[in-house]
Wavefront OBJ file of the C-alpha trace (Angstrom):
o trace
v 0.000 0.000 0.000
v 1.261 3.734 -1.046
v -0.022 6.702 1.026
v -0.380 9.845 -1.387
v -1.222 13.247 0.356
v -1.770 15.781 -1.897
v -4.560 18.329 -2.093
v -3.902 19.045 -5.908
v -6.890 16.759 -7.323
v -5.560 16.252 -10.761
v -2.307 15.701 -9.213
v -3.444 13.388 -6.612
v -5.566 11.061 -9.377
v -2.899 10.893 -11.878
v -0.132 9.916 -9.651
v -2.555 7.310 -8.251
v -3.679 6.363 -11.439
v -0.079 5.628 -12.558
v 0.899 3.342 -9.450
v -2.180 1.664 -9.884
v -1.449 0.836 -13.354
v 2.083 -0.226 -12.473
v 0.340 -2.570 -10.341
v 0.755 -0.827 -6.780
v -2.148 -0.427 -4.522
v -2.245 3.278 -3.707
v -4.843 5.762 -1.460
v -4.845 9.639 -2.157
v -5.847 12.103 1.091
v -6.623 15.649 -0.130
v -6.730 16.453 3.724
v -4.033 15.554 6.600
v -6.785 14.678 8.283
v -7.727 12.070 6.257
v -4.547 10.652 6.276
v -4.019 10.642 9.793
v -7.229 8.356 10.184
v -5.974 5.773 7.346
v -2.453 5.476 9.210
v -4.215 3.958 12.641
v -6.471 1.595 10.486
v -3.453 0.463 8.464
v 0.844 1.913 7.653
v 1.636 1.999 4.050
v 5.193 0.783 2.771
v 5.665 4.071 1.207
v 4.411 7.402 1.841
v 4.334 10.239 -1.040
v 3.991 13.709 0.618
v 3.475 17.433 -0.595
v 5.282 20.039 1.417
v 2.098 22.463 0.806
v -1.105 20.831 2.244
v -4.197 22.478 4.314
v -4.739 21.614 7.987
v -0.629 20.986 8.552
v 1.875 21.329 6.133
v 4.067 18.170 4.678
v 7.609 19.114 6.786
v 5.331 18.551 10.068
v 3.638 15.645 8.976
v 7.010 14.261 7.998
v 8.739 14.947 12.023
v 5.730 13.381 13.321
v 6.017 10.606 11.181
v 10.003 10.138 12.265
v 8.922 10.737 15.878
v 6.816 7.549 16.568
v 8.475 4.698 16.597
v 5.360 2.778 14.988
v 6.201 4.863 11.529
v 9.917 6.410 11.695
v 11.010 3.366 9.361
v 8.362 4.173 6.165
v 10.373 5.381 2.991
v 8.983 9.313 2.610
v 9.192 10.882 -1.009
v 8.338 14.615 -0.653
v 6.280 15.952 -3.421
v 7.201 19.995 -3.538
v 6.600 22.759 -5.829
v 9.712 24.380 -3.909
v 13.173 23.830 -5.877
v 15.769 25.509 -3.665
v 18.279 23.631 -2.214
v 17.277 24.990 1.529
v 14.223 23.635 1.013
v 15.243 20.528 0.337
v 17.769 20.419 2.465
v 14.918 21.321 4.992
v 12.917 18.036 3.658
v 15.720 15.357 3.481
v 17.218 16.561 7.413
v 13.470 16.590 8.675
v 13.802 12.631 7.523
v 12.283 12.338 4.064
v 14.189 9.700 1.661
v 13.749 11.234 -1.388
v 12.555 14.719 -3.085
v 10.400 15.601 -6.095
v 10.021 19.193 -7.341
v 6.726 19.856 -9.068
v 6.191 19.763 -12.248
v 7.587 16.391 -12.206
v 7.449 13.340 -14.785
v 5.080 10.114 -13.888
v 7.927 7.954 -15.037
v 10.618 9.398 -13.289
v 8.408 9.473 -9.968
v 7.713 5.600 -10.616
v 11.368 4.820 -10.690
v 12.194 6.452 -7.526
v 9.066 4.948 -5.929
v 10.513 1.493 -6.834
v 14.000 2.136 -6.312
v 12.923 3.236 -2.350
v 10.665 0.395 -2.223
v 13.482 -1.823 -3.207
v 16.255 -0.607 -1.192
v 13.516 -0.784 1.711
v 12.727 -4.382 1.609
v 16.721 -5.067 2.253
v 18.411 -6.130 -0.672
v 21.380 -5.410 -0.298
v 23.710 -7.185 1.702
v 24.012 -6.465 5.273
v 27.318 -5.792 6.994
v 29.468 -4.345 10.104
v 31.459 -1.359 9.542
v 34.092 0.427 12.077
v 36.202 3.450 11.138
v 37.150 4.664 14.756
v 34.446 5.765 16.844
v 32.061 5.294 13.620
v 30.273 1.919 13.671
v 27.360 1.125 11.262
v 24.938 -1.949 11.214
v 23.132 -3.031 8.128
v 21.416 -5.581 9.441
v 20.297 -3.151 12.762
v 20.089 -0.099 10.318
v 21.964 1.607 13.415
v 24.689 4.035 13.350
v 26.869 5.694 16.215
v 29.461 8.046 16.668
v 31.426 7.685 20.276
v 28.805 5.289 21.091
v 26.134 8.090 20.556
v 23.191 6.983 18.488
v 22.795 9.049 14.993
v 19.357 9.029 13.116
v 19.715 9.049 9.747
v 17.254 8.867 6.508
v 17.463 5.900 4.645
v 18.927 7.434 1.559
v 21.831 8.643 3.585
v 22.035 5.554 5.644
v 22.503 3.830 2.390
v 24.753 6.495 0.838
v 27.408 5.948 3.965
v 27.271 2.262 3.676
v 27.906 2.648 0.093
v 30.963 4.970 0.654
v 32.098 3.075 3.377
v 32.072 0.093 1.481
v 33.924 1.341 -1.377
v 36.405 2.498 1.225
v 39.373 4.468 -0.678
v 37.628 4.657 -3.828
v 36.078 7.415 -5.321
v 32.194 6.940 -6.416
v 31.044 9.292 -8.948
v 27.220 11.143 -8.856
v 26.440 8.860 -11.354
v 27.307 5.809 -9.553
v 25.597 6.897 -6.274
v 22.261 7.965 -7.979
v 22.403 4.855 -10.097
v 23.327 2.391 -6.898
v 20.907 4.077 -4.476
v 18.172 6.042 -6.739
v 18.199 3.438 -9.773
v 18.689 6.409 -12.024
v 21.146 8.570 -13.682
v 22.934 11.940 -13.162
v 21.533 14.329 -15.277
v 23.985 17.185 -15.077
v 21.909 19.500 -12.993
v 20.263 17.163 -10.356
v 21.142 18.092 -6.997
v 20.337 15.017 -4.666
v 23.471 13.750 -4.162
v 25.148 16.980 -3.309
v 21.759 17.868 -0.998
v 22.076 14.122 1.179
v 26.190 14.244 1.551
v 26.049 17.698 3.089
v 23.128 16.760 5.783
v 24.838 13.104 6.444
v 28.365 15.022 7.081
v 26.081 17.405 9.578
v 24.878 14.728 11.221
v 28.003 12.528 11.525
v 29.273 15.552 13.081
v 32.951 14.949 13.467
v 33.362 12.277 11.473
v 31.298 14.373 8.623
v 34.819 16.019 7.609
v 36.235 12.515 6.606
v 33.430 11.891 3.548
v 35.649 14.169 1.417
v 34.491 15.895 -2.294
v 36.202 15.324 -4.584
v 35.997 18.297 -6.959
v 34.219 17.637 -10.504
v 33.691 13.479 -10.058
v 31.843 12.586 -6.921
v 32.799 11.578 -3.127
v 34.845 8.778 -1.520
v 35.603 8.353 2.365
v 39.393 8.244 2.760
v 41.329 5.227 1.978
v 44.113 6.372 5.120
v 41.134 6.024 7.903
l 1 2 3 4 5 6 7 8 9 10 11 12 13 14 15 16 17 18 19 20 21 22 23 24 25 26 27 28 29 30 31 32 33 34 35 36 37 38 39 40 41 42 43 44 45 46 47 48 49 50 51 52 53 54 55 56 57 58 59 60 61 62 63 64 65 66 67 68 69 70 71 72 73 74 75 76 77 78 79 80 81 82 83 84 85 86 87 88 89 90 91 92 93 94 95 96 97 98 99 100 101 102 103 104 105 106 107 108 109 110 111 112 113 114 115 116 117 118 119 120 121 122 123 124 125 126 127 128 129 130 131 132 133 134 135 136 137 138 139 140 141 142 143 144 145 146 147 148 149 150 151 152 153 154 155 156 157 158 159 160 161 162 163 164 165 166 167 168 169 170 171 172 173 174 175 176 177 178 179 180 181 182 183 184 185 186 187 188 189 190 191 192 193 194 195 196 197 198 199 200 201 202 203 204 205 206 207 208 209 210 211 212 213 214 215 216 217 218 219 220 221 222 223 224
């Protein structure tokens, strides 16, 4: 089941339309309201969310969302007719996975929704990872710093396990997008630049040691 909350009606019945014809089963709220009555009755395995809704706007639905231990865990694309990057940078370090800025293509919205869906279900391998006080769990989908737990999204939980496990090597935007989105670099997409800078705030610290590497991608040091 897909959750879609978006008061735009033609919006909301052609993005439901499409994921029912790619065979999902999907529900559209115009209202929060709505929503918030569907989510005791039954959680969806993916929620698609606009930022600008009546009742309570999409960022607040989103924290609640994180906050409850029930829901934190469902993959969150945000649906936004806002394109700058503090906005999303807003979105993706309030917890959502993912970011689409209106006017968007059906297509391109049904690969990310199965890409998420995908990497949700756990299928990629699992593994341990230690680089000093930084230890990350796959199969826990935990990470800590100094023993201290850090919450991250599950795009940039994926991104660091990615990085980490191409220790050394450098990954280009390409590569990430492809390995964690399941599509391509574009030239002018922003996403990967968006998640490294909120997973390096988060990491704290340890941020400093993803490193750019100007004009190709990102790689976490090889000398760690």
């Amino acid at each position: 089941m897909i959750y879609l909350v978006e008061d735009d009606n033609s919006i909301r019945e052609l993005v439901a339309y499409t994921l029912h014809s790619a065979g999902f089963i999907a529900e559209g709220f115009e209202k929060p309201s709505a929503f918030w009555d569907a989510m005791e009755n039954e959680l969806p395995s993916l929620i698609l969310l606009d930022v600008m809704l009546p009742e309570e706007d999409g960022i607040s639905i989103l924290k609640k969302i994180r906050a409850s231990a029930k829901t934190k865990k469902i993959p969150i694309i945000l649906l936004t007719a806002k394109g700058s990057e503090y906005d999303k940078v807003m979105g993706l370090d309030s917890g959502a996975d993912d970011y689409v800025a209106k006017p968007f293509g059906m297509m391109e919205l049904l690969a990310r929704v199965k890409a998420l869906l995908r990497r949700a279900e756990g299928e990629e391998k699992k593994a341990e990872y230690e680089l000093g006080e930084l230890s990350v769990s796959q199969s826990r989908h935990e990470v800590a710093v100094a023993g201290k737990e850090v919450i991250l999204t599950l795009k940039e939980f994926e991104l660091l396990c990615l990085l980490l496990e191409n220790k050394g090597r450098v990954m280009t935007r390409d590569q990430l997008l492809n390995h964690i989105w399941g599509y391509g670099f574009d030239g002018e997409n922003r996403t990967i630049d968006v998640h490294i800078r909120t997973l390096r705030q988060k990491l704290g610290e340890w941020g400093q040691y993803i490193e750019t590497v100007r004009g190709i991608g990102y790689k976490i040091g090889g000398n760690l």
